[in-house]
C-alpha positions as CSV (number, residue, x, y, z in Angstrom):
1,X,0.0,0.0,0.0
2,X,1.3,3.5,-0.5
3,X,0.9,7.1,0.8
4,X,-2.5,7.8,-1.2
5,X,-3.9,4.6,-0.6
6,X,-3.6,4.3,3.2
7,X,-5.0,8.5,3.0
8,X,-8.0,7.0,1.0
9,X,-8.4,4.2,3.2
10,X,-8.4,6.2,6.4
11,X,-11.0,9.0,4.9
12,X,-13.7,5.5,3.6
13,X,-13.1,4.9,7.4
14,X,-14.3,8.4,8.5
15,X,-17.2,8.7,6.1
16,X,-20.6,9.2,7.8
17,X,-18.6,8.7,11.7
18,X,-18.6,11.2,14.6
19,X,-14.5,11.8,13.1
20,X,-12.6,12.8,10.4
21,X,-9.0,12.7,9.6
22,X,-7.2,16.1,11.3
23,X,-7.3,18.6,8.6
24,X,-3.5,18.9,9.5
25,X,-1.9,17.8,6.3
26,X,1.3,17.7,7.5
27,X,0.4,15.3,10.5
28,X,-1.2,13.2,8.4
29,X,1.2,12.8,6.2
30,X,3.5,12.2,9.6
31,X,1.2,9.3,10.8
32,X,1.4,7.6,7.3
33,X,4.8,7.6,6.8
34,X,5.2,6.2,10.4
35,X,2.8,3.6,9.7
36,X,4.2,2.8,6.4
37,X,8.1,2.0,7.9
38,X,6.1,0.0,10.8
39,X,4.7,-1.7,8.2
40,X,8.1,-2.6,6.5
41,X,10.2,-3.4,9.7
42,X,7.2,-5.6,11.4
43,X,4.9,-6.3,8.9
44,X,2.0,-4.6,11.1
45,X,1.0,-1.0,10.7
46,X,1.3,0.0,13.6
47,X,0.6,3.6,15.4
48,X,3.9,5.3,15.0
49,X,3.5,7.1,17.9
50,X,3.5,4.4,20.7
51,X,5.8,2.3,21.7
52,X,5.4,-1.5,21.0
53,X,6.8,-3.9,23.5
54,X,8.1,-6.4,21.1
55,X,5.2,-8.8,21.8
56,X,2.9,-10.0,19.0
57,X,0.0,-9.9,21.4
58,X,0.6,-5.9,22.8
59,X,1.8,-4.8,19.2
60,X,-2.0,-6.1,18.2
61,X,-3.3,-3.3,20.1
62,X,-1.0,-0.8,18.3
63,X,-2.4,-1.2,14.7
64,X,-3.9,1.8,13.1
65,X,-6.5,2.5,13.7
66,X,-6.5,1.4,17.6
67,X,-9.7,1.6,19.1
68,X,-9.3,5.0,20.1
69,X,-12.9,5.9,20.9
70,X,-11.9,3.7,24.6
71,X,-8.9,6.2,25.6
72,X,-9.6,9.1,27.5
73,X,-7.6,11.5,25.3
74,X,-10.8,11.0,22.5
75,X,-13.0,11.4,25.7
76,X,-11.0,14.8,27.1
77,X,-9.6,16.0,23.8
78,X,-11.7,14.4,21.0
79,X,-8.8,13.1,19.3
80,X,-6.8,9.9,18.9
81,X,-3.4,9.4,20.9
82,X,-1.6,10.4,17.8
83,X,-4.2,13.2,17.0
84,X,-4.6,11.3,13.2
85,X,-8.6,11.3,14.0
86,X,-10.4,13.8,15.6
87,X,-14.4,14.6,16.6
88,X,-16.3,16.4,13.7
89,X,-16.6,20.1,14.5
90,X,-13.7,19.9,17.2
């Protein structure tokens, strides 16, 4: 998968939710490249922005995109730990 393909994934996966993809190009384009080279190096694409511990079982819970409406940075912030998704009309 490349750049534009994992972008037009991720925005089918927003369409008609309570989130969008952060209209921050630039941290977008961050979080894809991140989960791109996870991709390559562990052949899971995995949040960039956590730390995996190695362990096929935790890394599972590190694949993009996490279930992010359970942490409570979407409940206090209305975003995802890496910011990538964020509430409509935040």
């Amino acid at each position: 998968m490349n750049k534009e393909e994992l972008r037009r994934v991720w925005e089918r996966f927003t369409e008609k939710n309570d989130f969008m993809l952060n209209p921050d190009k630039s941290l977008v384009d961050m979080v894809i490249d991140g989960v791109l080279e996870n991709e390559k190096k562990h052949g899971l694409m995995l949040c960039p922005c956590r730390l995996r511990d190695g362990t096929r079982e935790k890394d599972l819970e590190l694949i993009c995109p996490c279930n992010f409406k359970a942490q409570s940075v979407w409940k206090d912030k209305g975003r995802c730990w890496c910011g990538l998704f964020v509430k409509r009309g935040e």
